[in-house]
N, C-alpha and C positions, 0 to 999 in steps of 0.2 A: 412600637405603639404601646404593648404591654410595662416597661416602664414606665413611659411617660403616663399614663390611666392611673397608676397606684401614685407618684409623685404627685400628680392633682390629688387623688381623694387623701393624702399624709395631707396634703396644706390644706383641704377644704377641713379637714378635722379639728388642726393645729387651728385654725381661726375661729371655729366653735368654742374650743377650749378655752382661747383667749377672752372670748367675748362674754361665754360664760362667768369667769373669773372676773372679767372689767363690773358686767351688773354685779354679780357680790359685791365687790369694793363699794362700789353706787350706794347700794340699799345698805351698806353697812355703815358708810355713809353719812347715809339721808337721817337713817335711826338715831346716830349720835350727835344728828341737828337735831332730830327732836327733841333728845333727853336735854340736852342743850338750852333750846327756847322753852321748854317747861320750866328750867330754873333760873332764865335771865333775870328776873328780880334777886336775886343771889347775886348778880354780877353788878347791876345796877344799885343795889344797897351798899358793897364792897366800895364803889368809884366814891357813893354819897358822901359814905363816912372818910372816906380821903378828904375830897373837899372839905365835910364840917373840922376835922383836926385842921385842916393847914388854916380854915377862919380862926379858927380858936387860937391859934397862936398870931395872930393876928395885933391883940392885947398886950403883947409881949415886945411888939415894935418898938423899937426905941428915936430909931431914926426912919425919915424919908426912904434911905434907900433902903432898910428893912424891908419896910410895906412895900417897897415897888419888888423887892427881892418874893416876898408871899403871895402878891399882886401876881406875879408873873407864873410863878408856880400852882395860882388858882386856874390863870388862863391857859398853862397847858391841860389841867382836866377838863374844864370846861370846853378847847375849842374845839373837840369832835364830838361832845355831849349835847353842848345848849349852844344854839346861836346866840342868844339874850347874851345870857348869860359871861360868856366868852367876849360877845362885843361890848359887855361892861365894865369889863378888864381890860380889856383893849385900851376902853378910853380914860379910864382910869391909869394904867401906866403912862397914858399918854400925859395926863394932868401932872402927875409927879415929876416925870423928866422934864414938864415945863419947869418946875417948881423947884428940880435940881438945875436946869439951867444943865442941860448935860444931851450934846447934840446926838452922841452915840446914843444915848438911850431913847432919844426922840424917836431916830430913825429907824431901832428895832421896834418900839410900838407901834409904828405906822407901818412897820411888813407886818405885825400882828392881826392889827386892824384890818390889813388886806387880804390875810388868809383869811379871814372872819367873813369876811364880805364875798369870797370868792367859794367859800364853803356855803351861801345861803344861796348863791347864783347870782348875783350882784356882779356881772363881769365889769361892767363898764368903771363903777366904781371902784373895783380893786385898782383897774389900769391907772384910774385918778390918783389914786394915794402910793402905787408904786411908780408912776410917773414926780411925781414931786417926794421921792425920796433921795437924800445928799446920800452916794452910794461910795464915796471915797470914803467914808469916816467907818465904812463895813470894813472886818476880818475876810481875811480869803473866804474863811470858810461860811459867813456873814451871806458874802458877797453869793458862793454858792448859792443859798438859798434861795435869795433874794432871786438868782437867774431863772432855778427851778420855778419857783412860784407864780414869774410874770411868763417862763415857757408853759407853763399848765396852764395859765390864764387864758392865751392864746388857744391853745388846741380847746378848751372847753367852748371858750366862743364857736370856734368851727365847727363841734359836735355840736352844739347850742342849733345855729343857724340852720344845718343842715340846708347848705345852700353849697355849689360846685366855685360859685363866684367867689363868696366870702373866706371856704376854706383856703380858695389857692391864695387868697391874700394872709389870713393868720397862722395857718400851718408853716411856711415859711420863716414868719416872725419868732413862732415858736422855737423852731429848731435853731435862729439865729441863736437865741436868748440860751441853749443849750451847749451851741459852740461856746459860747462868750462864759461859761461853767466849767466847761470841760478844760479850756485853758489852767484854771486855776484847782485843778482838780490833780489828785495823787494816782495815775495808774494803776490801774486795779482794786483800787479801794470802797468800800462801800457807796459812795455819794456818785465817784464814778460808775461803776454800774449798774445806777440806779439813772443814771442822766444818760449815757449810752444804751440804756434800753427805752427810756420814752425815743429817742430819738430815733430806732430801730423801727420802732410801733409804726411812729406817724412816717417816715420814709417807707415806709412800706417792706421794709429790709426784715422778714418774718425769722428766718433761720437764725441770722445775728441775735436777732432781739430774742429770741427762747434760751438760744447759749447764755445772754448776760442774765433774765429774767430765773430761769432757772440756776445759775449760779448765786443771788439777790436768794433763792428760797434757803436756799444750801447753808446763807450764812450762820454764823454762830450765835450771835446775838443779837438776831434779827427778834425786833418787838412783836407780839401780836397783830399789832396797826397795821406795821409794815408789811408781815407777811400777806395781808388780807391784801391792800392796796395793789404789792406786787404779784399775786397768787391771780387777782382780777386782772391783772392785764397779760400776764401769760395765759388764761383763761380764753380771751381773745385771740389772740396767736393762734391758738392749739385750736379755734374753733375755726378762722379763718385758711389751715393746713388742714380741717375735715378730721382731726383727732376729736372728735366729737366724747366721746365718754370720757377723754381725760378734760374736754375742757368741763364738763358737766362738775366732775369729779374735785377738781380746782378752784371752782364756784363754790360750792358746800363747803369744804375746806376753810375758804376764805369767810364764807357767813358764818360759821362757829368760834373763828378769831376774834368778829368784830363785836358778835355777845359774849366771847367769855372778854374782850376788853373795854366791854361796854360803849361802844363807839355809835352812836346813833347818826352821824354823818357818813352814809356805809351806802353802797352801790349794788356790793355783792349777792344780797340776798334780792334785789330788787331785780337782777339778770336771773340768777336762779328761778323765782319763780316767772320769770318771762320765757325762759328754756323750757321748765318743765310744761308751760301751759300748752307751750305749739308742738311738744312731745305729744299730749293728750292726757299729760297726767293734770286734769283740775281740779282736783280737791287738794294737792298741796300746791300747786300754783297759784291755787286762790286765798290758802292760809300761808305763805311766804310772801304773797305781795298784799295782804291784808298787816302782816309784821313787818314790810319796805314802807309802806304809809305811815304807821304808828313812828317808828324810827324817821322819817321825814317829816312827821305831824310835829312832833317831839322837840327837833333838832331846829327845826325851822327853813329848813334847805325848802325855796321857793321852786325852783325851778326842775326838782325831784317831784313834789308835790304836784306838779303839774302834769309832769311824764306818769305819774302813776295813775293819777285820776285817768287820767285819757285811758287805760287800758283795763283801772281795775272794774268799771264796771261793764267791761266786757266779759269779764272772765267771769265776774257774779252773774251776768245770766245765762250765759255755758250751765256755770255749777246749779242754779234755780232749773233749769232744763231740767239736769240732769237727776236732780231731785225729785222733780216732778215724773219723771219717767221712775222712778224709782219707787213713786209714790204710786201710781198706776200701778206696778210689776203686784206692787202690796195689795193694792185692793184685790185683782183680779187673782192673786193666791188666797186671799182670804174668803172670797166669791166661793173660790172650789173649796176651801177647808172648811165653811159652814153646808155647801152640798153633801160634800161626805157626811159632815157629825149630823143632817139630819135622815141621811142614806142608812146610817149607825144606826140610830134610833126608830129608822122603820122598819131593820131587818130586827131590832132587840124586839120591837112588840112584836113583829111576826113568830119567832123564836120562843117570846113567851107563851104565846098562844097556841102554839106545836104541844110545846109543854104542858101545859095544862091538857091540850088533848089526850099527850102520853099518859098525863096520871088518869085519866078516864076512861082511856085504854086498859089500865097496868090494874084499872080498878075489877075492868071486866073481864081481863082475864083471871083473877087471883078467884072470881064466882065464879070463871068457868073450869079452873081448877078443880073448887070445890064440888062440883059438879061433876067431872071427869072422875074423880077419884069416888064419889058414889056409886059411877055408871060402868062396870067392867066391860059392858060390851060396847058403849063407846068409845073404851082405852083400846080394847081391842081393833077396833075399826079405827081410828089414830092414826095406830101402828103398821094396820095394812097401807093406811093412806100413806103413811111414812116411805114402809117401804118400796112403796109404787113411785113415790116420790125420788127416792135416792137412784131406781133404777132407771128413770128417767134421766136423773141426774148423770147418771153414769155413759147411758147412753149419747146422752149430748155431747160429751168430753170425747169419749167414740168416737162421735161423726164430728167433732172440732179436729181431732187429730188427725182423721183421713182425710177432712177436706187441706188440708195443711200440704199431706203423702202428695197428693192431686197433686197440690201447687206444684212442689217438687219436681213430677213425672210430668206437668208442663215446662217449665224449666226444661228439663234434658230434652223435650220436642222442640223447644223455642232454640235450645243447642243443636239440632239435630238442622234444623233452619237456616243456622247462620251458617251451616256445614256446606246446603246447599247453594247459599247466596255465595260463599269461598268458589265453589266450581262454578258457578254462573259471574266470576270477576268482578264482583259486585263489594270492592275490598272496603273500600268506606263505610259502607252502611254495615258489612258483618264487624268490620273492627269499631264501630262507635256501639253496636249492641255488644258486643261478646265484653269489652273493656270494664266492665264493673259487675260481668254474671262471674259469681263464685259457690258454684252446688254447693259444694263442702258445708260452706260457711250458712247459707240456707239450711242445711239438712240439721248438722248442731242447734243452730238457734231454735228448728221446730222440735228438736230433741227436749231442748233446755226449758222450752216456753210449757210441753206438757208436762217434765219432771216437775216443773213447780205446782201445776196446774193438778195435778194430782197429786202432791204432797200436800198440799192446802186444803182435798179433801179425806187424804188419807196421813194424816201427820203421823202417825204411831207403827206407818205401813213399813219399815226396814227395819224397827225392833221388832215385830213381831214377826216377821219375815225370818229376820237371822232366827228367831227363838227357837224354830224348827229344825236347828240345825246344835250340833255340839260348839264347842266355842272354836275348836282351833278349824271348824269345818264352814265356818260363818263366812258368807262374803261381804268382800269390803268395796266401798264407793271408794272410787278411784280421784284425786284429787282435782279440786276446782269443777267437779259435776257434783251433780245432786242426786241421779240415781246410776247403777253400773247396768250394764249391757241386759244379764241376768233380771237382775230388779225389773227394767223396763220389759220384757218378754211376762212375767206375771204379773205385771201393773196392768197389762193390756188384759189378761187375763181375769183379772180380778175385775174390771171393768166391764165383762162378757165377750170381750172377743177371744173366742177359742181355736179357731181356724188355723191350722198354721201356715196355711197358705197366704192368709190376709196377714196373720202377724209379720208374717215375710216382707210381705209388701209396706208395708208400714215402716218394716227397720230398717229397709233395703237391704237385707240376708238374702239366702238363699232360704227353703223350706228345709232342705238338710242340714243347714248351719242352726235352725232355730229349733231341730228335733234334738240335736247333737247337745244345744245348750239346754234344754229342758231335763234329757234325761242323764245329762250330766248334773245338774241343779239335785234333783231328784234320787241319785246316786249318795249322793252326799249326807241325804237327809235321813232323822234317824225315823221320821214317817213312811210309812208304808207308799211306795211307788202310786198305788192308784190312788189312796186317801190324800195325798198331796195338795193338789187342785183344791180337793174341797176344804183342806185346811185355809187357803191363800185367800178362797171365798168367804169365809169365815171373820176375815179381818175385816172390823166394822171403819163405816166413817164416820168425821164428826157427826 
C-alpha cells in the first residue's frame, strides 16, 4: 500500500506542476493579446497602405488584363478585410473577364464572388454561383479550391441551421465535396492536409484530425491566415478531447494572427472571448467580443454579427453587475474611511485639549516649584512623602513576587493532585492535567518577570552592586538572564525582605543555601561583613 500512497501523491504533484505551467503559458498569453490589440491599428494601417500602393499602380495599366491582374491582387487584401469592398472586385474582375472574353477567368471570379458571399454568411448564394460554375476549364489545383470552398459552404450551413435534420443532409455533402479534393490532391501536401483535417472534424474522427491539424501548424510557410484558421479548428478538437487549457491556449494564439494579419473576417477571438466569459473571466470576455463585433461590424460578416449580438449583451450586464457591486464595495469602504477621518479628528481635538491641559498643569507646577524651593520644610516633607512612597513601592513588588512563590507552591499541590488522581486510576483526567504543567518553566518565567520588574525600578542596581566589590571579584549575570542568583538574594533584600527563611521560600533554596550565598557574596567584598546590607540599602531608585 505504501508504494502505491507515494505513486499517487508523485502524480497528484506532477499535475499541479503541469497545470501550474499550462495558466503561465495562458496569461502569458493572453498579455501578448493585449500588447497586440493595443496596437492593431499598426496592423490595419500596414494592410491599408498595401492596398493604396497596389491602386496607385493601377495608372500604370496598360492593358485589360493588367487591371484584372491588380484587380485580383486588391481582392486578395480585401477579402478577409472588407466584405464591400472585396465583393467590388469580385465584380469587377468579373466585368473584365467578360470584356477579355476569357472563360477561365470568368469562372475564377465567380469562386471569388462566392467566397465573398460565403464570408458575409450568404450560404445560399454562394451555392448559386458555385453551382453555375464551368469547373472543367479549373487547374487540378483550381479545382481543389473550388471543392474546399463548396465543402465549407456545406458544413457552414449545418452549423448555421443548428438543426440534427439539416446537418445529416449537408455534412454529408460536404465531405462528398472533400472526397471529390482529395482525388486530385498530392499526398501529404499542404492542401491535402488541410482537406483531410476538415474532413476529420465534421466525421467526428478527433485523433486523426489533431495528427493532420497539428501537422497544418508545423508547416513551414504556413501564412498568418492559415495558421489562425487551422490553429481554430484544432482549438475545437482539443476542446471536444477535454484538453481544455491547450484548446483555450490555441484560441489566443490564433487571435493574435488574425490582428497582426489584419484579418477582420476572424472567428477566433469571437470563441475566445465566449470560453473566457463561461470561465468567469468577464471583463476580458466582454473586451474580446466587444473587438469580435467591431471585426464583424467592420468586415460585414452578417451572420457573425448576429451570433454576437445574441450573446454580447449578456455578457454587458454580467460586467454592469459586476461593476455595480464594485461600486457598492466603494461606497461602503469609503462609509468607513470618512468614519475613521472623523474618529481622527475627534480623537485630535480631544488630544489637543489634554494638551492644553498639560501646559496648565506644566504651568502649575513650574509655581509650585517656585514655591517649593522657597519652603525647605515643604521640600522636606516631599522627601518624606517620597520616601514613604518608594517604600510602598517596594513593598508591592514584595507581595507581587510572593503572591507569584504562592502560585508556584499551588502548582506543586496541584502536582501533588494529580499524584493522587494516578493511584486513584483516574489516568485521563491526571494525564490531560499534568500534559502542559511544567514548574521549571513557571518558576524562570517568575524569576525573569521580577528581574525586570526590579531593574526598571532599580536600573543602576548591578553597577553599583559590583562597585563594592574589586574588579576581578565582581559577579557576572550569567547569559540570556537579567539578574544572577546572588544579585536576586539582595534585590529581595534591598526591597526589605530580610528573612532568610522567606528568601528561601521565594527562591525555592534551601535557608542554608541562601546563608551559604550571602556570606559568600559578603566574603568577597572589600566592605565590612555587617556594613554590607546597608550598603545594598543605600542604592537608590529612580
Amino acid at each position: 500500500m505504501k508504494p502505491l500512497k507515494l505513486f499517487v501523491l508523485i502524480n497528484c504533484c506532477l499535475c499541479f506542476e503541469i497545470a501550474a505551467k499550462a495558466q503561465s503559458t495562458t496569461d502569458s498569453l493572453l498579455s501578448q493579446l493585449n500588447a497586440v490589440l493595443a496596437n492593431k491599428q499598426f496592423y490595419v494601417n500596414k494592410k491599408t497602405n498595401e492596398i493604396a500602393r497596389q491602386n496607385r499602380t493601377l495608372s500604370n495599366a496598360e492593358t485589360p488584363k493588367d487591371k484584372y491582374l491588380i484587380y485580383q491582387a486588391l481582392y486578395e487584401e480585401y477579402k478577409s478585410f472588407s466584405y464591400d469592398s472585396a465583393y467590388t472586385y469580385a465584380k469587377k474582375l468579373q466585368e473584365i473577364a467578360a470584356a477579355l472574353n476569357d472563360s477561365r477567368l470568368m469562372a475564377s471570379a465567380k469562386m471569388k464572388l462566392a467566397f465573398t458571399l460565403l464570408s458575409s454568411g450568404l450560404f445560399m448564394e454562394t451555392l448559386q454561383q458555385l453551382n453555375h460554375i464551368p469547373i472543367q476549364l479549373f487547374t487540378d489545383t483550381d479545382k481543389i479550391d473550388y471543392y474546399f470552398l463548396k465543402a465549407r459552404t456545406y458544413f457552414d450551413l449545418a452549423d448555421y441551421d443548428r438543426s440534427l435534420d439539416y446537418s445529416a443532409i449537408y455534412n454529408p455533402m460536404g465531405i462528398n465535396c472533400i472526397d471529390s479534393a482529395l482525388t486530385l490532391c498530392n499526398p501529404g501536401s499542404f492542401s491535402c492536409l488541410k482537406l483531410e483535417g476538415l474532413k476529420d472534424l465534421h466525421a467526428h474522427n478527433y485523433d486523426a484530425g489533431m495528427k493532420k491539424y497539428a501537422a497544418l501548424l508545423k508547416s513551414p510557410n504556413i501564412t498568418p491566415h492559415d495558421f489562425a484558421v487551422n490553429a481554430c479548428c484544432l482549438s475545437y478538437i482539443d476542446e471536444i478531447e477535454g484538453l481544455h487549457e491547450k484548446s483555450l491556449q490555441l484560441l489566443i494564439r490564433a487571435a493574435i494572427a488574425d490582428i497582426q494579419s489584419a484579418t477582420k473576417e476572424t472567428v477566433a477571438i469571437y470563441k475566445l472571448a465566449d470560453v473566457l466569459y463561461k470561465k468567469g473571466d468577464i471583463e476580458d470576455g466582454y473586451a474580446y467580443m466587444q473587438q469580435a463585433m467591431d471585426d464583424a461590424t467592420f468586415y460585414g460578416a452578417l451572420q457573425r454579427q448576429v451570433k454576437i449580438g445574441s450573446i454580447l449583451p449578456i455578457i454587458e450586464t454580467q460586467r454592469m453587475n459586476q461593476i455595480e457591486h464594485q461600486k457598492k464595495l466603494l461606497y461602503t469602504y469609503s462609509f468607513i474611511i470618512t468614519l475613521l477621518v472623523i474618529f481622527v479628528l475627534v480623537f485630535a481635538w480631544i488630544i489637543f485639549k489634554q494638551l492644553k491641559k498639560l501646559r496648565i498643569a506644566d504651568e502649575v507646577i513650574k509655581a509650585a516649584n517656585v514655591t517649593l524651593q522657597d519652603n525647605n520644610k515643604s521640600l522636606e516633607e516631599l522627601n518624606r512623602n517620597l520616601s514613604t512612597a518608594n517604600k510602598i513601592k517596594n513593598e508591592y513588588i514584595g507581595y507581587y513576587f510572593n503572591i507569584n512563590s504562592i502560585y508556584i507552591e499551588k502548582l506543586e499541590s496541584f502536582q501533588k493532585s494529580i499524584d493522587k488522581k494516578l493511584s486513584s486510576r483516574r489516568y485521563e483526567d491526571a494525564q490531560a492535567a499534568v500534559k502542559n504543567l511544567n514548574l521549571e518553566n513557571e518558576r524562570q518565567l517568575l524569576f525573569h518577570t521580577f528581574d525586570k520588574v526590579f531593574l526598571r525600578l532599580f536600573p543602576g542596581f548591578i553597577d553599583k552592586f559590583n562597585a563594592l566589590f574589586d574588579k576581578e571579584n565582581r559577579v557576572c549575570v550569567p547569559e540570556g538572564q537579567l539578574l544572577s542568583t546572588e544579585h536576586r538574594i539582595f534585590a529581595l533584600i534591598r526591597m526589605g525582605i530580610h528573612d532568610n527563611d522567606r528568601i528561601a521560600r521565594l527562591l525555592s533554596y534551601s535557608v542554608n543555601t541562601i546563608y551559604s550565598y550571602k556570606n559568600r557574596i559578603k566574603n568577597k567584598s572589600f566592605i565590612a561583613n555587617e556594613e554590607f546590607e546597608h550598603c545594598v540599602m543605600d542604592i537608590e531608585a529612580v
